[in-house]
N, C-alpha and C positions, 0 to 999 in steps of 0.2 A: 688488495683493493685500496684506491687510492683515487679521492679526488674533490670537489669543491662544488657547490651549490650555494643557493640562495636561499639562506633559512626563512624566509617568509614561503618561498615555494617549494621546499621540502616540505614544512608544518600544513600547511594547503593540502599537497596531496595525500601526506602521510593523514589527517585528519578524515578525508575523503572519504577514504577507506577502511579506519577504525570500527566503525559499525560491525564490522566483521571478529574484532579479538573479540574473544570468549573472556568473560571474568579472570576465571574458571576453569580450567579444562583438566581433563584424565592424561590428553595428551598435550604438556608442558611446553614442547615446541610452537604450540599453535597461538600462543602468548605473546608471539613476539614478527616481526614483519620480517619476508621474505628478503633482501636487497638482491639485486639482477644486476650489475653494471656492466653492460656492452656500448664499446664507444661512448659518445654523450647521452647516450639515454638509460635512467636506474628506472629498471622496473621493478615496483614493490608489491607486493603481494600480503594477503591478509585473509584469513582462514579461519571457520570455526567448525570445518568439515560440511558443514551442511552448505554454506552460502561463504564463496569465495570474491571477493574483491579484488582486484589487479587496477592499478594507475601507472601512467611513465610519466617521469619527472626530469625535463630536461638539465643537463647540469652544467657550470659555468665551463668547467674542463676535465679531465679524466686523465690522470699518469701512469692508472693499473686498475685493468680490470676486473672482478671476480663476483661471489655470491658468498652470503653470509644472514646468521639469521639474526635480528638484532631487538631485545628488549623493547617492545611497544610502548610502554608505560614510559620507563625511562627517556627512552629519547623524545619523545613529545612532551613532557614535561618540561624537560630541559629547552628547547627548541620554542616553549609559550614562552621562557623567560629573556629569550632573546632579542633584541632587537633586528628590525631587517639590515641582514648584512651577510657579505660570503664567510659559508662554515669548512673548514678542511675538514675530511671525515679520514681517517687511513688504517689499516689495521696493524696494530705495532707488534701483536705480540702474537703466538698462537690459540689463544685467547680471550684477546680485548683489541678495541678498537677507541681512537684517541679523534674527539671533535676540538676541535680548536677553531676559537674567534680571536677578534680582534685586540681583547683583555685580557684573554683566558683558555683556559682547556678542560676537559671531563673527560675523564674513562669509564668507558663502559664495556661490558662481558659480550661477546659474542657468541654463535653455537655456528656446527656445520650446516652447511645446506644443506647437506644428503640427508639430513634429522629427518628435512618439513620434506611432509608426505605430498606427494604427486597428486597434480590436480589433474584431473583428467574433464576433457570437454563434449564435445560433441561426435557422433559418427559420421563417418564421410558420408550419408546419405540423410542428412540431416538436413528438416524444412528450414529456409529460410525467407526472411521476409524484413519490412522496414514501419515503424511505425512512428508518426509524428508525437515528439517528445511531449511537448505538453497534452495532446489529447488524452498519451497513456498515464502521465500523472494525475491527470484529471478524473479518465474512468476507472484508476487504482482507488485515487481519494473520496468517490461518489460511490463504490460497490462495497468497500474493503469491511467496514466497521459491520458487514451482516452478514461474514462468513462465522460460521460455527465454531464451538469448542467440544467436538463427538467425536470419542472416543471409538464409537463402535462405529462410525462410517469417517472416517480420516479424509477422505476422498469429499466432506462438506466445508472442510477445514479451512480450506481456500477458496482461489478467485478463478472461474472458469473461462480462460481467452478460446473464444470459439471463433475463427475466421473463415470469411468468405470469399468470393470473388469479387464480391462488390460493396463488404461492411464486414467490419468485425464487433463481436459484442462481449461486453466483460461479464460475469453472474457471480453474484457470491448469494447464498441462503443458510440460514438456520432452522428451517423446517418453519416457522412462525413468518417471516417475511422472508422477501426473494427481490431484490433488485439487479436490473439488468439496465447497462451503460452502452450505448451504440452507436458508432463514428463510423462516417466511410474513408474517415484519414489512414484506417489501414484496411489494407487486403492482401489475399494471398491466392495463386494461381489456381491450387484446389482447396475447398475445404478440408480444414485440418482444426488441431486444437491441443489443452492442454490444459491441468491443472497446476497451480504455483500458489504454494502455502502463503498463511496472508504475512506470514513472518518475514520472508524474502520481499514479497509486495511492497512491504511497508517500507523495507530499505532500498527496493529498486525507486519507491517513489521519492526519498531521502537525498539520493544519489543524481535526479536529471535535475539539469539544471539551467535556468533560463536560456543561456546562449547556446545549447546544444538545442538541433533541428528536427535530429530525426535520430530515433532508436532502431542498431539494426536487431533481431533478434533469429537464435539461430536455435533447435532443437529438435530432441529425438523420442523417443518411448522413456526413458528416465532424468533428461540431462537437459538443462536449457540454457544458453549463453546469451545472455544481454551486453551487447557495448554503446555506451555510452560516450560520446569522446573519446577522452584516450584515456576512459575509468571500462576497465569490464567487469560483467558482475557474473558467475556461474554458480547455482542450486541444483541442487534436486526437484524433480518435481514429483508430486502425489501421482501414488498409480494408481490407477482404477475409475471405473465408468460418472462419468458426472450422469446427475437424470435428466428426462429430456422435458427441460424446464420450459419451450415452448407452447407444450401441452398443459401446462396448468396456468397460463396468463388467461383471464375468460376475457371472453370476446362477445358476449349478451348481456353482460351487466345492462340495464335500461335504465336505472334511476340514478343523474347526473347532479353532481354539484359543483358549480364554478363557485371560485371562492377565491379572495385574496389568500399568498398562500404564509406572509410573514400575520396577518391578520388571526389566522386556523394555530397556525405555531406559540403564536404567544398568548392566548386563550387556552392551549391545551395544556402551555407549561401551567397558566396562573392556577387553570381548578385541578392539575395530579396533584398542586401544593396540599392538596387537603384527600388524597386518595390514599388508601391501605398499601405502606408500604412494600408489603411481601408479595401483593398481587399486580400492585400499578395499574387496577382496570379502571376506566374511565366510561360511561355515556356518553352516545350523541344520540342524540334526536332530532331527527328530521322530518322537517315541514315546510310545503312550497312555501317561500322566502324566505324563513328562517332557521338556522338550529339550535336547539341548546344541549349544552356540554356539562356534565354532574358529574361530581367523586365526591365519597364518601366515605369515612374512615370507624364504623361503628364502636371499635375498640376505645378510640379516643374522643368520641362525640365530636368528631369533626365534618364538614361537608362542604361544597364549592358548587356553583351554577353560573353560568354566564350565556347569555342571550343575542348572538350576531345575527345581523341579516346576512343572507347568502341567493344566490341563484341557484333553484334546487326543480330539482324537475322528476317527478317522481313520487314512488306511492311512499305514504308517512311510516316511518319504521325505526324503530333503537335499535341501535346493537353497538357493540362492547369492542372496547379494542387496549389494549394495555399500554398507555401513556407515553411508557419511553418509546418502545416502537413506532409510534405515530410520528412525537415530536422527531427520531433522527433520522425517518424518512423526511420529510419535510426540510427538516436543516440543513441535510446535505443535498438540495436543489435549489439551485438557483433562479427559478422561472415567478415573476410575479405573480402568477395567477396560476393554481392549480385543479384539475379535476379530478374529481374520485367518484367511480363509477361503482355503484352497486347492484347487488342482485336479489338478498334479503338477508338476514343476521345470520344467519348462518356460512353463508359462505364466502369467500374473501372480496377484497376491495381492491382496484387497482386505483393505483394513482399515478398520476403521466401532469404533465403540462400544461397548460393550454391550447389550444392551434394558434396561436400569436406569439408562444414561447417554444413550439416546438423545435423551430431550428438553432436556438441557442441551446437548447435544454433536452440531452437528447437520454432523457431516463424514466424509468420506468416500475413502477413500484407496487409489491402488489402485499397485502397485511391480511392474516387469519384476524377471525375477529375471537372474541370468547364471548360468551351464554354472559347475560344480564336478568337482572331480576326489573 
């Protein structure tokens, strides 16, 4: 292997894809990036077994082509310290491999490709479909933070892409809240679906990037391949049944509250200041045109109340919801004005938008409440 690049766009791509080396690994090879050079273009590769990374990196020229697996850490260290300028990369020895700039040179150790274990992709009968890049960054970043950590059901773990003919919807739940994100930017000829840990998610949302339009996305009963540009990303995905989360969004809640929704946010943060940390629960009470919001901390004789008006419609009723939960629904919506429809304390609350935010703001939010005294 033998050939020349542009060290600001090796460090670029090779960065891209880093999200993928492991600390850490049992298997040592996965430590270090795949190189691929055919004709002008290196394709590098980056593995932590679970979630595979792939980028091609076009290069200034190529004298000899091959594959080799090359210390991750090392050569992007090297490669921050450089100025933009062409780097000679070649392999001298059987090995080490010799970067030479304009000053200077470094050697660094190499290993075989035959080492780095085989990525495997999709099956030839594999759904495919396309989805608009920023939509999915967006209903990754609006569902993702209320996917679970259950051990005993894995399958709540992640973000549930359920698509349709004419909309797709993202769900992630922790049994206590359930948010559902829904775009008709993507569709798919039949209904299908899929679950993708929020681990992966968090990197696929890492990875799109403003200039790129449209993600296409291609997968099977365990396997799912995202390309992005000319970054591809491949995981696993969670097996097993999601719940059918449409059944529990209620649809008779009757007592409505319109409400500023940055107004409800920073009222809820100022009175958890003074709620029991271990529980985070909080009051509201509601009363046509107004609510008040209490926490209270008896161990440390602490307590919080604050008094908003609101648009409230419906019979007078408290009930309990636990602080955080409330406040990271709310934070991660962007609609000025929010609704949340109730039923009575006991059974959950949805929150949505308002109909004058509904087409920017296409989420849906729904919170158990907890017993209040």
């Amino acid at each position: 292997m033998k050939f020349i690049v542009s060290s600001t766009e090796l460090l670029k791509g090779l960065m891209e894809i880093s999200k993928a080396i492991p600390a850490k690994s049992a298997l040592p090879i996965l430590e270090n990036f795949l190189f691929d050079l055919t004709g002008n273009i290196l394709v590098v590769t980056a593995s932590d077994s679970e979630i595979t990374l792939r980028t091609e990196i076009e290069v200034d020229s190529t004298e000899a082509e091959g594959r080799i697996a090359v210390p991750a850490r090392h050569i992007i260290e090297l490669l921050k310290e450089l100025p933009d300028q062409p780097v000679r990369i070649e392999v001298t020895s059987d090995s080490s491999i010799e970067c030479r700039w304009s000053s200077g040179n470094s050697v660094l150790p190499f290993f075989p490709a035959e080492d780095y274990p085989e990525i495997k992709g999709t099956s030839e009968d594999a759904e495919k479909l396309s989805f608009k890049a920023d939509k999915l960054a967006e209903g990754i970043g609006k569902t993702i933070y209320a996917a679970a950590d259950d051990q005993i059901r894995p399958f709540m773990n992640g973000i549930f892409f359920d698509f349709d003919k004419d909309s797709t919807t993202l769900v992630a739940s922790d049994s206590h809240k359930l948010i559902c994100y829904t775009t008709p930017d993507a569709k798919a000829p039949e209904k299908c679906s899929f679950i993708l840990h929020k681990k992966p998610a968090a990197v696929l949302k890492s990875v799109i990037t403003k200039d790129v339009e449209n993600v296409e996305i291609a997968f099977d009963s365990s396997t799912v391949v995202f390309t992005i540009g000319k970054t591809t990303m491949v995981c696993r995905l969670i097996v097993g049944k999601y719940p059918k989360y449409r059944d529990v969004i209620p649809q008779n809640n009757s007592s409505i509250l319109k409400i500023d929704r940055a107004l409800l946010l920073n009222t809820v943060r100022r009175v958890s200041v003074c709620c029991n940390k271990g529980t985070n629960h909080i009051k509201i009470s509601l009363k046509p045109g107004s609510i008040e919001i209490t926490a209270q901390d008896l161990g440390f004789s602490i307590a919080a109340y604050e008094k908003i008006e609101c648009d409230y419609n419906g019979d007078e009723m408290a009930i309990g919801f636990k602080s955080n939960f409330l406040s990271e629904i709310l934070a991660n919506m962007s609609c000025e004005t929010v609704v949340m429809k109730f039923a009575d304390p006991r059974r959950a609350a949805l929150i949505v938008p308002s109909e004058e935010d509904a087409q920017s703001d296409n989420v849906c939010g729904i919170l158990m409440p907890i017993l209040v005294q």
